[in-house]
N, C-alpha and C positions, 0 to 999 in steps of 0.2 A: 795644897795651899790655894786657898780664892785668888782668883786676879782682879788686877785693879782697872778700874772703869778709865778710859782714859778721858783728860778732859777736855774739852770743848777749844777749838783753837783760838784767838786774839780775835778779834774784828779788826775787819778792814779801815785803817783809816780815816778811806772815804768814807765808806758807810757810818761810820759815828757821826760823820760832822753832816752829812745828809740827812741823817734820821734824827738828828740834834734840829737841824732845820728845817727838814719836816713838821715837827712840834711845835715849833716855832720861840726856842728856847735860844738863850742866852747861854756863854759859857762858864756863866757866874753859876746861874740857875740849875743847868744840865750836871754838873758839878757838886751843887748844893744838895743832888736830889741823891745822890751815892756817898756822898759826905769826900767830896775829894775837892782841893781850889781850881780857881779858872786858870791857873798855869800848869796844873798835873793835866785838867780837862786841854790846854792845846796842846799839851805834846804828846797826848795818846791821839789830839788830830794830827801831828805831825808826824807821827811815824813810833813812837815808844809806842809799845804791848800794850793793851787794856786790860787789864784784869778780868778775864770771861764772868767770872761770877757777878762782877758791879756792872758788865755789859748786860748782863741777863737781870740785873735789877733794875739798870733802868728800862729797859724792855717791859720788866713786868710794872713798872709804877707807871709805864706810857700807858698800858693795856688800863688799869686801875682807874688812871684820869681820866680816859677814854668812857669808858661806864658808867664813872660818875661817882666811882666807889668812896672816894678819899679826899674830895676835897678838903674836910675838915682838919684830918690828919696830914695832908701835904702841906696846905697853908699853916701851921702849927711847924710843919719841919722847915720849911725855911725860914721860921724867921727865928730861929734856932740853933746852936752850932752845934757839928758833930759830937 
């Protein structure tokens, strides 16, 4: 029988609301870019689990804006609902 990969642990608290402000985002915005509200976004800063997969997507849509990949397509998703 295969085994299963295990997955990635939670982020740290800190580090979300750091790397949120890092970017220089809002918790409306940091929020909007995963499709989750600005009160799921503070209480994964408070202390509730993040969901690793929406951590690693907003990680890769940081990297994305960073290159310059998606402006088009990001401006398009937030003003947008999930």
């Amino acid at each position: 029988m295969p085994s299963r990969q295990k997955l990635a642990p939670p982020p740290d608290p800190a580090v979300i609301k750091a790397t949120r402000l890092r970017y220089g985002h809002t918790q409306d915005t940091a929020g909007a870019l995963v499709c989750a509200t600005r009160r799921t976004w503070q209480t994964w800063e408070a202390g509730t689990p993040m969901p690793p997969g929406l951590w690693e997507l907003y990680l890769m849509t940081m990297w994305l804006l960073e290159e310059g990949l998606t402006e088009q397509y990001f401006s398009q998703r937030l003003s947008t609902p999930c």
